[in-house]
C-alpha positions in Angstrom: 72.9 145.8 98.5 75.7 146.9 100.8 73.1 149.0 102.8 71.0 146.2 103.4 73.9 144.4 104.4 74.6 146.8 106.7 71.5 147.4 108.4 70.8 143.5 108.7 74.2 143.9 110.7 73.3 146.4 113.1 70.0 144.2 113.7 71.8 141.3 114.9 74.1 143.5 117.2 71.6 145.4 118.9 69.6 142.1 119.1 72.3 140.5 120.3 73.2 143.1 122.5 69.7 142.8 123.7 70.1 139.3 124.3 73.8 139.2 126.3 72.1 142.3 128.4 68.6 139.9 129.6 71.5 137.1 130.4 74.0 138.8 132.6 70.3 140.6 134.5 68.9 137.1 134.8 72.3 135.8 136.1 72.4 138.7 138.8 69.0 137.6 139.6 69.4 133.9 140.1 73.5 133.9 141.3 72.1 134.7 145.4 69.1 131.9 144.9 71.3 129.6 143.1 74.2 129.8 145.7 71.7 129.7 148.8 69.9 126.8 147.4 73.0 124.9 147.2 74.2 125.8 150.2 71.3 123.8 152.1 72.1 121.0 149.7 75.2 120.9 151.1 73.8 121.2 154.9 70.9 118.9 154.0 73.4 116.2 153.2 75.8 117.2 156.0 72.4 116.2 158.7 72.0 113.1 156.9 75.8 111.6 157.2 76.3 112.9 160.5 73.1 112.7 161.9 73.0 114.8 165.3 75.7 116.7 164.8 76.1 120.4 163.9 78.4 121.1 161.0 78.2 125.3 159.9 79.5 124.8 156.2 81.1 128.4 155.7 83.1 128.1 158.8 84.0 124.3 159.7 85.8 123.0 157.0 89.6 122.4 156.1 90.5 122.0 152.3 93.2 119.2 152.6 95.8 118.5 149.6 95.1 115.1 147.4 97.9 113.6 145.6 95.9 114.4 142.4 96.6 117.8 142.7 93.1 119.2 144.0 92.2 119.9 147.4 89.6 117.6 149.2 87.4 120.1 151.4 86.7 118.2 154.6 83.3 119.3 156.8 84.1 118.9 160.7 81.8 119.0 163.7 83.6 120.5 166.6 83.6 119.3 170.3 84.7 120.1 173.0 86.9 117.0 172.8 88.3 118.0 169.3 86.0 116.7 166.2 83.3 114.9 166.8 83.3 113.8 162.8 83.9 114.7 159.5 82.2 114.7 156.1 83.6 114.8 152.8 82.6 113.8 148.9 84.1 110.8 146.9 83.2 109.9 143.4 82.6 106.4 142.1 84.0 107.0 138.6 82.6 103.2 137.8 78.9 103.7 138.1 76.3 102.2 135.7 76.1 105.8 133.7 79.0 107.8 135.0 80.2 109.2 137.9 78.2 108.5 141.7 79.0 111.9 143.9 78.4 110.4 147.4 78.8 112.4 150.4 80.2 110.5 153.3 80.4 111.3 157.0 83.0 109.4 158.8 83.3 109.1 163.2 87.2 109.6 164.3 87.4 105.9 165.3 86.7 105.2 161.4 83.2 104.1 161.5 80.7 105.4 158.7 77.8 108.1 160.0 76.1 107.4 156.4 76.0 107.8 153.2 74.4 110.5 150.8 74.3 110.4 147.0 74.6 114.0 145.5 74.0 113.4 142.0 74.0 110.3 139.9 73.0 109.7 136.2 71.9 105.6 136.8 69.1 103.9 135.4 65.5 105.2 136.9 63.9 102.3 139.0 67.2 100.2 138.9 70.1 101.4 139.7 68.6 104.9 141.0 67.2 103.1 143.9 70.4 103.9 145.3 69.1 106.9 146.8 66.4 105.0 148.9 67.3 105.2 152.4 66.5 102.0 153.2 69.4 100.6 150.6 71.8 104.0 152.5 71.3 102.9 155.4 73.1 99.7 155.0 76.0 101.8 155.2 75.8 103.2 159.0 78.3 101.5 161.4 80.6 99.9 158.8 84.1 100.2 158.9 87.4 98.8 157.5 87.7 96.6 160.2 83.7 95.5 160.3 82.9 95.2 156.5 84.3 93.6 153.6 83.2 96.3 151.3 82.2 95.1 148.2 78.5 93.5 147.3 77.5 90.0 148.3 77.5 88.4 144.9 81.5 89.4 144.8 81.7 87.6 148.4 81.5 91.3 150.3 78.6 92.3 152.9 77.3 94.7 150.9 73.4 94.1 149.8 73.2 94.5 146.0 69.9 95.7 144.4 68.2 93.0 142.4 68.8 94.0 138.5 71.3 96.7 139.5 74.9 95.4 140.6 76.7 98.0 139.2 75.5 101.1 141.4 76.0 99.4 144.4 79.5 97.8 143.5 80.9 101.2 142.4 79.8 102.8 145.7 80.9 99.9 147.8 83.9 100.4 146.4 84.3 104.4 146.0 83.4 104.5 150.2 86.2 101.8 150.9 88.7 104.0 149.2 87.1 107.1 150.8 87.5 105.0 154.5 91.0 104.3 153.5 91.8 108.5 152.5 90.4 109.3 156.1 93.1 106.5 157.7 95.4 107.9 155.5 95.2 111.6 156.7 93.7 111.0 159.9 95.6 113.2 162.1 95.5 116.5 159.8 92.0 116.0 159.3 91.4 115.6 162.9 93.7 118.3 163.8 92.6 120.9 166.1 92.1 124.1 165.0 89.3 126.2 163.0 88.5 125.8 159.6 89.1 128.0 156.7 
C-alpha cells in the first residue's frame, strides 16, 4: 500500500513538473508578442486622442505623482514650441458593470483631442455603444470652459445613448475630473524637458 502511495506521488510530480515546465516555455513564447501587441494598443489609442500628432510611447512620457499614491504616466507630443499635447488614462469607477478605462488626449489650452475607451465590461448593444466613434466624437473640442460635462437628461451637454445613461454619465463625469487633474498639474506636465 505504501508503494503505491508512493509511486502515485512521483506521478503527480513529474506530471506536474511536466506541466509548470510547458507554462514557463509558453510564457517565454508569448511574453515578446504579448508586450508588442500591447504596445500598439497603446499607440493605436495615442493616434486616436491626439489625432496628427506623433507621440513615441517608450520615450515621451513623464510618470507624474497622484495624491493616491500611484504615479499617473502622462504621454506628450513634443514641439518645437514645448508640447504640443498630452494623453493620459482615467477610470470611471461608476460605469454600468465596473470600471470604464478611457484614454484621453488633452491640447495645452485645455481643450479635449478625444476620447478612447480601453476596456469596458458594459452591456453589449447598450451601453457598449460607447466605443462607436460617432458617440466619441462628441467629445472633441470640449473643455471646462465650453461644456457642462455631464449628460443632457442631468441638464449637461453631453448626448446620452438611448437605454444606456449610465456609460455615458460615468465618462462624462470621469473626463471632467481628468480635465480638472490636467488644470491642476498643468505646468509639470507641460514642463519642458524629455520624458523618462
Amino acid at each position: 500500500m505504501m508503494k503505491g502511495i508512493g509511486r502515485l506521488i512521483l506521478v503527480l510530480a513529474v506530471i506536474c513538473a511536466g506541466a509548470a515546465f510547458a507554462l514557463s516555455l509558453v510564457f517565454a513564447v508569448t511574453k515578446e508578442p504579448i508586450a508588442y501587441q500591447k504596445k500598439l494598443e497603446v499607440i493605436r489609442s495615442l493616434q486616436a486622442v491626439l489625432p496628427g500628432l506623433a507621440i513615441d510611447p517608450d520615450r515621451d512620457f513623464i510618470d507624474v505623482p497622484r495624491e493616491e499614491g500611484e504615479a499617473l504616466r502622462i504621454f506628450r507630443s513634443p514641439s518645437d514650441d514645448g508640447i504640443a499635447g498630452v494623453a493620459f488614462e482615467v477610470i470611471a469607477p461608476d460605469g454600468y458593470s465596473g470600471n470604464i478605462y478611457i484614454m484621453m488626449g488633452v491640447f495645452p489650452d485645455g481643450t479635449l483631442g478625444g476620447i478612447e475607451i480601453l476596456s469596458h465590461a458594459e452591456t453589449p448593444g447598450l451601453g457598449s455603444l460607447i466605443t462607436e466613434e460617432e458617440w466619441k466624437s462628441i467629445f472633441k473640442g470640449r473643455s471646462l470652459a465650453n461644456t457642462n460635462f455631464k449628460v443632457k437628461k442631468d441638464g449637461g451637454d453631453i448626448d446620452q445613448i438611448t437605454g444606456a445613461t449610465i456609460s455615458p454619465r460615468a465618462i462624462a463625469g470621469a473626463v471632467e475630473k481628468g480635465l480638472r487633474w490636467f488644470e491642476a498639474n498643468r505646468d509639470t506636465v507641460l514642463a519642458a524637458g524629455e520624458g523618462a
